[in-house]
N, C-alpha and C positions, 0 to 999 in steps of 0.2 A: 838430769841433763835438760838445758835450757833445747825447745826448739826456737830455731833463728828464721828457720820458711818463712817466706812474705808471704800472707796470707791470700789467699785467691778473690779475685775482685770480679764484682759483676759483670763489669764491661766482658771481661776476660774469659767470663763462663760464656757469654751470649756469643764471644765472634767463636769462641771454641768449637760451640754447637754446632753454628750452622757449618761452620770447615768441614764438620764430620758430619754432616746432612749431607754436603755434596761431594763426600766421598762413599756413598751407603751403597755402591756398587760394589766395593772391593770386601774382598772377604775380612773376617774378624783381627786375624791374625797382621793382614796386613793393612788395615786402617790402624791397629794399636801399634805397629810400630812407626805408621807415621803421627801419630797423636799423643804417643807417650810423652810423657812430663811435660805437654807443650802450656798446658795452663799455669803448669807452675814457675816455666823460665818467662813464659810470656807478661805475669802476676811480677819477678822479679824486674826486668827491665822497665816495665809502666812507672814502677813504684820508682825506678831511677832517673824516670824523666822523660823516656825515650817512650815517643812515637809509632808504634809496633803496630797499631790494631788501623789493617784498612780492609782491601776486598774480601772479605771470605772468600770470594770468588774463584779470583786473582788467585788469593792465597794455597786453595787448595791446587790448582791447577799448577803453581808452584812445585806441591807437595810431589806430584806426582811426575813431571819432568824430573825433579831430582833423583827419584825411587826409580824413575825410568818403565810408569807402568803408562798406559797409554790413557787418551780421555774419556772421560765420561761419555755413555752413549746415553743417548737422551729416547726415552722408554716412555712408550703415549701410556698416558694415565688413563687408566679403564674406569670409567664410568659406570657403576652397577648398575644393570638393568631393573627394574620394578617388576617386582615379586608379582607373577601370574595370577588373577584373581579366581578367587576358588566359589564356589555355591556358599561355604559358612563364612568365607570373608566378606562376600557381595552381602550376604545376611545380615551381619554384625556390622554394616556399612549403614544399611538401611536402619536398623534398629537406634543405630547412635543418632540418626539425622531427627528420628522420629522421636528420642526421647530429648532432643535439642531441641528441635521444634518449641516442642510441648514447654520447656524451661522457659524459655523465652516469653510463651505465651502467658504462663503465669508469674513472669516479672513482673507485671504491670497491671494496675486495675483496667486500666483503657482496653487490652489487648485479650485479655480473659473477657470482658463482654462483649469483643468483637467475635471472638471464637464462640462466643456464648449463642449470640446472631449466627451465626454462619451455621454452628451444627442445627440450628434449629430448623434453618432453610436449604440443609442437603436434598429431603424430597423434590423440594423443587430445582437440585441440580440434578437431578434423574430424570428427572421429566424431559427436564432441558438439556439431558446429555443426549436421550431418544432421538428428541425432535430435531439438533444438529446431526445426528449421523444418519436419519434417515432422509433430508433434505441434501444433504450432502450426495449420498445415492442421489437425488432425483435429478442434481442440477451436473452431476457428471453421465448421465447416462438421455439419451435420446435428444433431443430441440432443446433450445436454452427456451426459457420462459422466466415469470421474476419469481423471486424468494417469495411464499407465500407464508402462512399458518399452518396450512395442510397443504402438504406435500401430495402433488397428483401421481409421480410416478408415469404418467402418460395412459392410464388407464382409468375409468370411471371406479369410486371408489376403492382402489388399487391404494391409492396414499393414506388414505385413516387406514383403513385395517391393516397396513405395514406400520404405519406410527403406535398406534395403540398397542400391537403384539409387541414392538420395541418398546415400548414405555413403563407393560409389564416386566419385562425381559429384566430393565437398566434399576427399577425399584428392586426386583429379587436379588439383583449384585449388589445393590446398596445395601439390604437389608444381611447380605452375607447368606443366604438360603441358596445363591444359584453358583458362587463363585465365593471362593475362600476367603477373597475382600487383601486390604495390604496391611491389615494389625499384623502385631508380632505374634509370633509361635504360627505362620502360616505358610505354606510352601512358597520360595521364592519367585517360579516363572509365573503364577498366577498372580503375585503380587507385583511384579514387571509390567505384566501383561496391562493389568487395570492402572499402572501408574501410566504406561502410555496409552492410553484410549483416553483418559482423562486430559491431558496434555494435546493430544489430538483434539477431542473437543472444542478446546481453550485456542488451540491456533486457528481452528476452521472458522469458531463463531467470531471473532477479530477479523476474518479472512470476509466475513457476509458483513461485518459492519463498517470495513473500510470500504468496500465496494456500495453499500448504501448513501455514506456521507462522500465520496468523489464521485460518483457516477460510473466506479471502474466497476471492472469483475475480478474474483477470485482467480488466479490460474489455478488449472489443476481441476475445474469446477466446471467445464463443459460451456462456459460461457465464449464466444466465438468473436473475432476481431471485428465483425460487422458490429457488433452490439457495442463495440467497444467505440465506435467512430459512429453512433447513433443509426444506421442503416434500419437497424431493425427494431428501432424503436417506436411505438405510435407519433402521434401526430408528425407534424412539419419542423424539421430540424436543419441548420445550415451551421457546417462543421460542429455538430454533436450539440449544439445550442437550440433550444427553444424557440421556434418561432412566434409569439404571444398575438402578432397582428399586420399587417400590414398596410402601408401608405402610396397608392400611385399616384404617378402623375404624368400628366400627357404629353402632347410634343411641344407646349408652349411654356411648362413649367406649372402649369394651375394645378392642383389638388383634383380627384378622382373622387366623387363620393359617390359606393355604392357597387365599385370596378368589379365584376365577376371574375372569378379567375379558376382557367379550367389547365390541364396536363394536357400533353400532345393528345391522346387517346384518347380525350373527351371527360374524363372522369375529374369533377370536383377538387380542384389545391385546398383541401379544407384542412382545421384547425380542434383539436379535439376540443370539447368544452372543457374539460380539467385543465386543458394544457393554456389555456387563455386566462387564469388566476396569475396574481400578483401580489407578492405580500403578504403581510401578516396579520388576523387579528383586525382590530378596527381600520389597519391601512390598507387591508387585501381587495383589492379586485379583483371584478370576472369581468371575462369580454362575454358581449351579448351580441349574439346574430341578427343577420335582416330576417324579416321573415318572406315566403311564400305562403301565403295564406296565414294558415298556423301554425307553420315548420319552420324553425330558425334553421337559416342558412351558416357556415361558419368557412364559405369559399367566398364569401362575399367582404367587401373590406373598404374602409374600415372598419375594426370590429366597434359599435359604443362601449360603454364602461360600465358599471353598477358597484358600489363598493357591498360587499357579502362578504362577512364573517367565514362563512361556509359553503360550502357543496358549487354551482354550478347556474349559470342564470339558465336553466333550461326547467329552475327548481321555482317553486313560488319563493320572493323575496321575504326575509326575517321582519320583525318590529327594528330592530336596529340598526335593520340594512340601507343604502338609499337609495335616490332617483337613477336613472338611467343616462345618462349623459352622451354626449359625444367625445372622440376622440380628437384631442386636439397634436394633428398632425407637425412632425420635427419641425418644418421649413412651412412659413405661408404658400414661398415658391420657387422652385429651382431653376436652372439657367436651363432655356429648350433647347431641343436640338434636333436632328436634322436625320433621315433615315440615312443607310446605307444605301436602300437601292436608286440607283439614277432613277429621275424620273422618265416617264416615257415620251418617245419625241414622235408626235402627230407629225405626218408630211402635211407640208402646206397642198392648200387647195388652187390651181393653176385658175390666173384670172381669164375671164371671157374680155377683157377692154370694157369699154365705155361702148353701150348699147346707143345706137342710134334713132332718135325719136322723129318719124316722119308726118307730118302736119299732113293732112288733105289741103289740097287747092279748093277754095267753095265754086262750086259749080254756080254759073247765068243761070238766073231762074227764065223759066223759059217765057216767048212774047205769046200774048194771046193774039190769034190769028182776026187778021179784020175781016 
């Protein structure tokens, strides 16, 4: 026997599906009886021309007013939470990154002798891990002072023999003698522990070299707002800027050569000699002091000039340093001007009149007697 079924058509599977997608609340029995044969009458009417397939939506919600069952409740979809991390997950986390790493670096000849470089000069990231974390100690604990070499601690030799016990301390971790280290097959918190110390390192020494190249400080690093707005920095500074020299001038406007200048309290407005360099290399100057006697003064102003490679005109000048110059002041002259205080008013002196000048009468000389 011939089957005569119109065969089921795609269109006809897909709005099928979803009908019965948004009926997936109702139970088995009663979705199959709204669903039964519906592909196959639905397949027969398409194929007759008719227009049948629109909302799924609609359609289902059709389905069920007819059935008389009520609507879909709309059911929040739960979002699986991620799976708890365990010590062998954290493990096998670490290990993938580390044998990732590694692929990577052997992708590439470039990249293999930069790691080639880099392990070579670990030592000297131990050294250099000491010397960040015991500098770090010094500049969060007591008076700010500046980043040095050796770390003082605030006590006389107190910073090398903290620096050097750490320096041995961070080569035994490298070398894996003092600390497990973070290779594979090693306990994981000790291998945590040394990924952040390392990471700490890397932020703190970033931390000392943006405050080197803006003049800021580190937070978190004991350095105090004064320092930050110049107060407590050496020489003569006006809003946190350098003051390299200065130019008076009197109440008529002329130039000052020579002007002292003292603080209320008597004590020298002077200029550090360091702090009085300008520039670079063959364009750097120093300002040079007047002297008293043999003593350069650096309260005295204007400072002259000397172009110096290096150090300080307080130094003997280079072979390729040169003459001593004068400073040649912003303005020849500025407009004068006038004090605040009134001047003071002498009472005038009350006149005596016009003095009167009295002539003598000349006396008869006298007759001699006959």
């Amino acid at each position: 026997m011939n089957d005569t079924r119109t065969p089921t058509r795609p269109e006809v599977e897909a709005f099928v599906a979803d009908v019965r997608a948004r009926l997936a609340d109702l139970s088995d029995d009663e979705r199959e009886e709204l669903l039964g044969g519906l592909e196959a009458d639905l397949s027969d009417q398409v194929a007759d021309g008719a227009d049948v397939l629109g909302d799924p939506a609609a359609y289902a919600a059709e389905l069920r007013a007819a059935a008389g069952l009520p609507e879909r409740t709309r059911t929040r979809r739960r979002v699986p939470l991620p799976a708890r991390p365990t010590r062998a997950s954290v493990t096998d986390d670490l290990d993938r990154l580390r044998a990732r790493f590694f692929e990577l670096v052997e992708s590439h000849p470039w990249s293999r002798q930069a790691w080639a470089i880099a392990e070579a000069a670990r030592p000297a990231w131990w050294v250099l891990r000491a010397w960040i974390a015991v500098t770090f100690v010094d500049q969060a604990t007591g008076e700010w002072e500046y980043v040095t070499l050796l770390p003082s601690l605030g006590v006389t030799l107190l910073g090398p023999a903290v620096l050097l016990a750490a320096i041995v301390v961070s080569v035994l971790i490298g070398l894996g003698r003092l600390w497990p280290g973070s290779g594979p097959d090693r306990p994981l918190l000790p291998r945590l522990a040394l990924i952040a110390a390392n990471v700490a390192a890397v932020v703190v020494s970033l931390g000392f070299a943006s405050a080197g190249q803006h003049g800021d400080i580190y937070s978190g690093t004991g350095y105090n707002a004064g320092y930050r707005a110049g107060h407590h920095q050496p020489g003569l500074r006006v809003d946190s800027v350098k003051v390299r020299s200065l130019f008076v001038y009197d109440a008529q406007g002329n130039p000052v050569e020579g002007a002292q200048i003292f603080r209320g309290n008597g004590d020298p407005l002077a200029i550090e000699p360091e702090q009085a360099a300008i520039g670079r290399r063959e364009n750097r100057k120093v300002g040079c002091g007047w002297f008293n006697g043999t003593t350069q003064l650096f309260n005295v102003f204007p400072l002259a000039q000397r172009e110096q490679r290096r150090g300080t005109c307080l130094e003997e000048p280079g072979p390729d340093d040169g003459a001593i110059t004068e400073a040649e002041p912003p303005f020849a002259v500025v407009p004068p001007v006038t004090s605040p205080v009134p001047p003071a008013v002498v009472p005038p002196v009350p006149s005596a009149g016009p003095t009167a000048v009295v002539t003598p009468k000349p006396q008869p000389k006298p007759q001699p007697r006959p």
